[in-house]
Kinemage of the C-alpha trace (Angstrom):
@kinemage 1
@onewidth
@group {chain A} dominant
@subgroup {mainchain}
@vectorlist {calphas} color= white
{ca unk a 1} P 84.476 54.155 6.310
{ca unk a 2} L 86.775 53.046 3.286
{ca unk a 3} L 86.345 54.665 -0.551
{ca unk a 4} L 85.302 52.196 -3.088
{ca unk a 5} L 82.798 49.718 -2.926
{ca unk a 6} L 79.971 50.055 -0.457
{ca unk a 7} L 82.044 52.437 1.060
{ca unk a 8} L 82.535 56.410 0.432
{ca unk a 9} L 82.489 57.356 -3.333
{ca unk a 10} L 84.239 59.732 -4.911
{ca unk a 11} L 82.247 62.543 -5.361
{ca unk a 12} L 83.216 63.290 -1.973
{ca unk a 13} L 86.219 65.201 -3.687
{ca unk a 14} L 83.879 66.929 -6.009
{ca unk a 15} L 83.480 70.597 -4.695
{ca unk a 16} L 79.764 70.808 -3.514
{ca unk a 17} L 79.394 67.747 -1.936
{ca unk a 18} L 77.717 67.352 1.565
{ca unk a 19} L 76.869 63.812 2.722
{ca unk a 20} L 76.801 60.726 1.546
{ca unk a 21} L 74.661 57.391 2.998
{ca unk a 22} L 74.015 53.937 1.871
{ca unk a 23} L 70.759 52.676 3.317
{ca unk a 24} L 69.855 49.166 3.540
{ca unk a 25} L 65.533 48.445 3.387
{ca unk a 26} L 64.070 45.190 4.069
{ca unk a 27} L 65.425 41.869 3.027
{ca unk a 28} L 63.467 39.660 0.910
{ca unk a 29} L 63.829 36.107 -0.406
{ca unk a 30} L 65.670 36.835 -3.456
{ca unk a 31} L 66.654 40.951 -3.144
{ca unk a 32} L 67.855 42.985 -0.178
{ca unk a 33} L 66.689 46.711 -1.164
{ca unk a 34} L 69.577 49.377 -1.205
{ca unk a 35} L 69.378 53.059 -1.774
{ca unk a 36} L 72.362 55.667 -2.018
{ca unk a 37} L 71.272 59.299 -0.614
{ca unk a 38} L 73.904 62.084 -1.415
{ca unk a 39} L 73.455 65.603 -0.229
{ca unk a 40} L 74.539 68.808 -2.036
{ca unk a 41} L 74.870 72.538 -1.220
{ca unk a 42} L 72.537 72.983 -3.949
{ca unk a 43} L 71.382 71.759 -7.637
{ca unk a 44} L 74.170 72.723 -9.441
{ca unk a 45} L 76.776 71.320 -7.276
{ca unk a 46} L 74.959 68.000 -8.141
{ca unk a 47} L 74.800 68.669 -11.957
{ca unk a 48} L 78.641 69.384 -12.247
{ca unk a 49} L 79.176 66.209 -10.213
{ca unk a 50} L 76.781 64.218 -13.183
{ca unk a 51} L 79.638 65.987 -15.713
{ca unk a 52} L 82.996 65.066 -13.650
{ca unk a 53} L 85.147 62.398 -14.459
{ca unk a 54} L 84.580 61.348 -10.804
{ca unk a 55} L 80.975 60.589 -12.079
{ca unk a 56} L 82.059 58.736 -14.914
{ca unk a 57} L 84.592 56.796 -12.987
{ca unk a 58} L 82.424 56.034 -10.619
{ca unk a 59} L 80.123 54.541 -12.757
{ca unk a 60} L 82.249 52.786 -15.674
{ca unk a 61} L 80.770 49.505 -14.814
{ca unk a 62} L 77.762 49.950 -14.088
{ca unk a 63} L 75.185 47.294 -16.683
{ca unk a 64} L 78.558 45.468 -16.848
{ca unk a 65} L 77.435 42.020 -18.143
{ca unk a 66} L 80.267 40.272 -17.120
{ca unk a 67} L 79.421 41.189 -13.355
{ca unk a 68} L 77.218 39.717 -11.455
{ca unk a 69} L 74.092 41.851 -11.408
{ca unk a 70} L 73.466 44.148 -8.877
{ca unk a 71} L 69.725 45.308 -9.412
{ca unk a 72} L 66.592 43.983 -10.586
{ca unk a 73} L 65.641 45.958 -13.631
{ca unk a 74} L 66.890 49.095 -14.608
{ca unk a 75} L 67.669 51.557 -11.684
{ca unk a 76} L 65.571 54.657 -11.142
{ca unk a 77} L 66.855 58.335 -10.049
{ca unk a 78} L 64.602 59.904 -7.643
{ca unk a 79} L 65.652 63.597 -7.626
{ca unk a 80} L 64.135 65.046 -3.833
{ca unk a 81} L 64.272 68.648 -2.842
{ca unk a 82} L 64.676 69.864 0.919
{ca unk a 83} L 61.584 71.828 1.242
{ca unk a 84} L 62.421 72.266 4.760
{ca unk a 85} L 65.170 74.570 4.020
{ca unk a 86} L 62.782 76.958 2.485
């Protein structure tokens, strides 16, 4: 798959990093639901990533007026565990 857009970010560079996938949910009338899912060898590989320029590049336009919006509302993280690794 290509880097960039819809394709595989740049935190795969970032030491740490696992997976990546881009999941698309059900497709409404007016919205198509999308969700990103990384995986990381563990919490603090994740937290660096948050602090890297890769992060920040990554998301320097993101709430970009002058594009045309992406999401309805604000986005939301949702921070999961992998209990089954316990």
């Amino acid at each position: 798959m290509p880097s960039g857009r819809l394709g595989i970010p740049s935190s795969t560079k970032v030491p740490g990093f696992v997976e990546f996938r881009l999941l698309k949910g059900p497709e409404a009338e007016d919205h198509t639901l999308y969700a990103s899912d990384t995986l990381w060898k563990d919490y603090d590989s994740f937290i660096a990533w948050t602090k890297s320029d890769h992060f920040r590049k990554a998301h320097a336009n993101a709430g970009n007026a002058d594009r045309k919006p992406l999401y309805q509302g604000h986005t939301q993280f949702e921070g999961l565990e992998d209990l089954s690794a316990i």
